[in-house]
N, C-alpha and C positions, 0 to 999 in steps of 0.2 A: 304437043306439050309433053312434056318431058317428067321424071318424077324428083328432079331434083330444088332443090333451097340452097339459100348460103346461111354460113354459123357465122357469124360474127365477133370478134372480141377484140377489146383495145385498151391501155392506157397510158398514163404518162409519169415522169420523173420528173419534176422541178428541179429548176438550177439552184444549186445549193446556196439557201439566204430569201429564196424568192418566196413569196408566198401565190402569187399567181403562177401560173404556166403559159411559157408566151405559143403554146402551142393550142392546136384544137382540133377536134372531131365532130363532124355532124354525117348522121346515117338517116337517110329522110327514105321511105317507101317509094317507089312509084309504081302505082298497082300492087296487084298482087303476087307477082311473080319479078318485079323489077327495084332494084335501089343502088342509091347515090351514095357512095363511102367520098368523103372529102376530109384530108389531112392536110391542115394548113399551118405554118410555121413564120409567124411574125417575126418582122428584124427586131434583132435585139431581144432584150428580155425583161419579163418585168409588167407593169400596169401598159405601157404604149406596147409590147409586144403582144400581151394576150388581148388587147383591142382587136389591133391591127389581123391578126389570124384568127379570131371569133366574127370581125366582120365579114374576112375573106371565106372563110367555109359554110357561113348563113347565106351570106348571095349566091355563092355556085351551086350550093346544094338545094335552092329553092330554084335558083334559073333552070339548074337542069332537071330537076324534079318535075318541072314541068313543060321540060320539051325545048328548052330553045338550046340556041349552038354553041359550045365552046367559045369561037369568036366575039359573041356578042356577051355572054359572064368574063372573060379577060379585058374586053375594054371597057364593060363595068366597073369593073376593081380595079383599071387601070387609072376610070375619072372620079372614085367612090374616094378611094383610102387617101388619107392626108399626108402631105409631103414632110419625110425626114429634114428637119433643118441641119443635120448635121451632115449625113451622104447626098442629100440632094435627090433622094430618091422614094419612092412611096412603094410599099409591096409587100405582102406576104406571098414564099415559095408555095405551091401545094401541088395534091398530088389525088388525083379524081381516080374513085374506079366505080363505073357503073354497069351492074349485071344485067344483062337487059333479055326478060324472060325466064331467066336463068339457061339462058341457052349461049349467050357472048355475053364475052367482058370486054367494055370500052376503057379505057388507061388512058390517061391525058397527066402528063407531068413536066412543072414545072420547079425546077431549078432544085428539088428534093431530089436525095438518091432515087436512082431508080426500083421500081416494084421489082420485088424477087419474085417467081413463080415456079413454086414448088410442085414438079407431075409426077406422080408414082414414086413422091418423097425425093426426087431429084432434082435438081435445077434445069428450067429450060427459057434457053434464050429465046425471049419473044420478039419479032417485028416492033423494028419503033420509025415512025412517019417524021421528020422535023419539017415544021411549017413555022411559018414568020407572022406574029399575029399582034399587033402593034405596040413594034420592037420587040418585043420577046420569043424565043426561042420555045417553041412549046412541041412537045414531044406528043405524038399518037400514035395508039396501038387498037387492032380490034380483030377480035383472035375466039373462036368457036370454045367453049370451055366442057369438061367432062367434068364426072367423080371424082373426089377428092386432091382436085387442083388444088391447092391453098396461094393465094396472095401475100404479102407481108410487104407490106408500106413502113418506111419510118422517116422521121425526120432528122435531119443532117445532128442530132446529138447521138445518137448511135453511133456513126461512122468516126465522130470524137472520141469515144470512152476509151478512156487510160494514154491520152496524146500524153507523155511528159511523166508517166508515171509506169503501170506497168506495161505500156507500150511506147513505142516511137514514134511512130506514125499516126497511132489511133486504129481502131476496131475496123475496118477496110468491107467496103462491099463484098468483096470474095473471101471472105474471114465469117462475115456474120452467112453468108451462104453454104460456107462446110460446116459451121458451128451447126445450123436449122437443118442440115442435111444428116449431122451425126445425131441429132437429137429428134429427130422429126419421128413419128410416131402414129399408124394410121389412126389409131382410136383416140388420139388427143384430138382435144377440142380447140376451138381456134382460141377461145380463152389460153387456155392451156399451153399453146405455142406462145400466145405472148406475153403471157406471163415470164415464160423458160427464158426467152428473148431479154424483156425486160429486166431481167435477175441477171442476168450477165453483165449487160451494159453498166445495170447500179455495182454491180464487183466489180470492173474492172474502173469503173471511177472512186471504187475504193472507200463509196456510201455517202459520196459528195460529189452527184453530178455537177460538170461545170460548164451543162448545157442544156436545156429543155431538153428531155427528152421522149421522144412517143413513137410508139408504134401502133400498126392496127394489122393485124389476120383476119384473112377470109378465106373459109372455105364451105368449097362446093361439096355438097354432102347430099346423099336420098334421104327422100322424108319416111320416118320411122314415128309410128305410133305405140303411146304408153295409155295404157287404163286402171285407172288408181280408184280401188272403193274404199269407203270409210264410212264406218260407224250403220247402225241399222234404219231403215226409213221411219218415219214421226208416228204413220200408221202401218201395223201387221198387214192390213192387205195390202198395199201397193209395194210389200217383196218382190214379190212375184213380175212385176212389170219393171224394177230395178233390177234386178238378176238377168232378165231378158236383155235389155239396155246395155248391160255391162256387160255379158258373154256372146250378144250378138258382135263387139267391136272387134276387127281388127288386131293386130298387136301383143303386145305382151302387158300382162296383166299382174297388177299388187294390188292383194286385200292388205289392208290394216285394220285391227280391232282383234281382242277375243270374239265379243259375241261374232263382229261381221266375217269372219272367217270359220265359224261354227255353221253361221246360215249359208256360205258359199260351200263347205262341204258338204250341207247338206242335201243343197240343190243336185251337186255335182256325183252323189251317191258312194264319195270318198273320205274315208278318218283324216284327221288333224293330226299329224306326226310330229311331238311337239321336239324341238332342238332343245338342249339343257346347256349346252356351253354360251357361257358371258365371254365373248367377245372382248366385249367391252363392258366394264363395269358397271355403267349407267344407263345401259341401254338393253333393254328385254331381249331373250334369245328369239331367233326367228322359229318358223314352222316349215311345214311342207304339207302341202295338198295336191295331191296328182292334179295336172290343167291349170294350176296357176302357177307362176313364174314364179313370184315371192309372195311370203306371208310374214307378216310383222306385227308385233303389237304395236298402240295406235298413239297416244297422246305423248307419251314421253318420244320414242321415237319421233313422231311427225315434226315435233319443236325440236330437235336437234338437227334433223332436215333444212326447216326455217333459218336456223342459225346458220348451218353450211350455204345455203343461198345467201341470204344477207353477207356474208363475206364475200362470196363468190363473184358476186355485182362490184366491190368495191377495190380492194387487194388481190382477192384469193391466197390469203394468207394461210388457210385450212387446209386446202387442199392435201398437203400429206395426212391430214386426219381421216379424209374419207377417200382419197384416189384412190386407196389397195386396199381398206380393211373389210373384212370381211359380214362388220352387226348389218342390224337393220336398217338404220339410218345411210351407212356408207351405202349401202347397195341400192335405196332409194334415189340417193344424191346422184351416183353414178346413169343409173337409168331415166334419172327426168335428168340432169342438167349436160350429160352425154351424149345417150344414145338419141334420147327425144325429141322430132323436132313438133308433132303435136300430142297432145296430152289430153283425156278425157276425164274428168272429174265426176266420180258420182258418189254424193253425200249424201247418207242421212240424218234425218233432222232428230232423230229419238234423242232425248236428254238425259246422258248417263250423269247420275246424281255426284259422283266422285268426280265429275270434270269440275264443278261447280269452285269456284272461290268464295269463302264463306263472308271473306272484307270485301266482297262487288255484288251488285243488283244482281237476283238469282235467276234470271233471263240472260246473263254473261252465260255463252258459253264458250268456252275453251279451245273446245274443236273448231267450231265454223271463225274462231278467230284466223286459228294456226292456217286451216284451208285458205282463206284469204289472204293472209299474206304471201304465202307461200303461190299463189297461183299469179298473184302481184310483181313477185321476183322472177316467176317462169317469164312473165308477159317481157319482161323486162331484157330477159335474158335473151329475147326475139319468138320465143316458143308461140306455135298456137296451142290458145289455150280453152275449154269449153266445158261448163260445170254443169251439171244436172242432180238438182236437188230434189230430196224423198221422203 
């Protein structure tokens, strides 16, 4: 076994006028080293298209989730989905990739562009199998994967954007592969790539796609641990067994809090070097303590963290607020929703009297809100994630 994971990110652009998206993703686990990425892309658009592709990626992603064969999820969905009265034909295209161990990815696609597969930020042509699987042409691949391989699936609206307007043709598989090649970037995250992706396709349709459109990145990344403390433990004696807890992990390590950054350097038998420059306006200058990575003040910080996740999961429409800058918050944001792919949470429970909101029941606190949600959007984001409370 191997020390690698995959990062995950995806989303989609509605056909402009639509309120549904006839497109769909479903990313189901298998094990704990294995998952099922399924992009499905219903005919037409609209309420019958986002059926027809929300059914097809529920069955393949649950057939294969649990072991059984390609053949038998295609003639599922071949006798499942309801007949177009208009073409005469039933189907959503889709496009399977499942990592299996994290050691191979198996590729199976059907009538969607084919996966790009980005190695050492280059394009590399992979093996594709064509088998005849009742009537359909369905394409397989199954191919040993390393570090920082990324994937990029999308649906036949990409390969549309700007037919008839800033292009002739439309956005062309070898187009969107020097595009992902001139912007590819090791330390982006597979959000991050498709996001870049996704913002093209919406410009060059000019901010009225006139096609579902979705993508998903995957990439193969080593697992990298963060250890995040906050605030002091409930009781003065059990410092001492939290300070152990946190400095025996692994990783790179963020205090947040005055006090808990006062107690970490004290452990550590190092001064708090406090930074004076604002950054940014509303957010407390950071510190420095020799052996910890970063130091931050805690409650204002930590909620502008929350906000940067909570977008990040939806648009990532923030992202230029915290990709580059420099405060507290940007470099927490970068460190858990970048580098991280597990995170160790250690809280204390002590009740700082100024967290308090004087309009809520004085048992509200503040912090153990922000941490919960916050470790809610990590979960989300695929991260493992594991809290220990003091």
């Amino acid at each position: 076994m191997n020390n690698l994971c995959t990062d995950i990110g995806w989303m989609s652009l509605n056909k402009h006028g639509e309120q549904l998206c006839g497109d769909h993703v479903d990313i189901v686990p298998q094990g704990k080293n294995s998952t099922v990425v399924v992009l499905a892309d219903g005919m037409g658009s609209g309420v019958k298209a986002n059926i027809l592709s929300t059914l097809t990626s529920k069955i393949i992603s649950t057939m294969m989730a649990e072991g059984m064969h390609v053949e038998d999820c295609v003639e599922t969905i071949a006798s499942t989905l309801p007949i177009c009265a208009v073409r005469g034909v039933a189907y959503s295209t889709f496009t399977i990739i499942r990592i299996i161990e994290n050691e191979e990815a198996e590729i199976i696609q059907y009538d969607n562009p084919f996966v790009v597969l980005l190695r050492e930020g280059k394009n590399w042509e992979y093996p594709r199998e064509s088998v005849e699987i009742g009537g359909k042409t369905i394409y397989k691949t199954r191919i040993p994967i390393q570090e920082d391989d990324t994937f990029i699936a999308f649906s036949d609206g990409a390969i549309h954007a700007g037919i008839g307007m800033s292009l002739n043709f439309g956005w062309e598989r070898e187009d969107i592969i020097d595009y992902m090649e001139m912007m590819y970037d090791k330390s982006y995250t597979a959000k991050t790539l498709n996001t870049i992706l996704l913002d093209e396709c919406n410009k060059l349709y000019g901010g009225s796609p006139g096609d579902d459109t979705t993508a998903v990145a995957i990439k193969v990344r080593e697992r990298r641990q963060v250890n995040l403390m906050i605030g002091p433990p409930s009781d003065p004696v059990e410092l001492t067994r939290m300070h152990d807890a946190f400095f025996s992990e692994s990783g790179k390590r963020i205090v947040c809090g005055g006090t808990t950054s006062t107690l970490a350097a004290q452990r550590l038998g190092k001064p708090v070097i406090a930074q004076l420059d604002y950054l940014d306006a509303e957010i407390p200058p950071t510190a420095k303590i020799e052996g910890i990575d970063l130091v931050t003040e805690g409650v204002i910080t930590m909620s502008r963290v929350v906000e940067y996740a909570k977008d990040y999961l939806e648009e990532n429409q923030k992202y230029s607020q915290w990709g580059y800058k420099r405060d507290g918050a940007s470099l927490i944001s970068r460190m858990l929703f970048e580098e991280a792919t597990d995170i160790n949470f250690f809280v204390g429970r002590a009740i700082n009297p100024a967290h308090q909101n004087p309009n809520l029941p004085i048992t509200f606190n503040i912090k153990m809100q922000l941490v919960e949600s916050l470790c809610d959007c990590l979960k989300k984001m695929g991260k493992r994630v594991k809290v220990s409370y003091f």
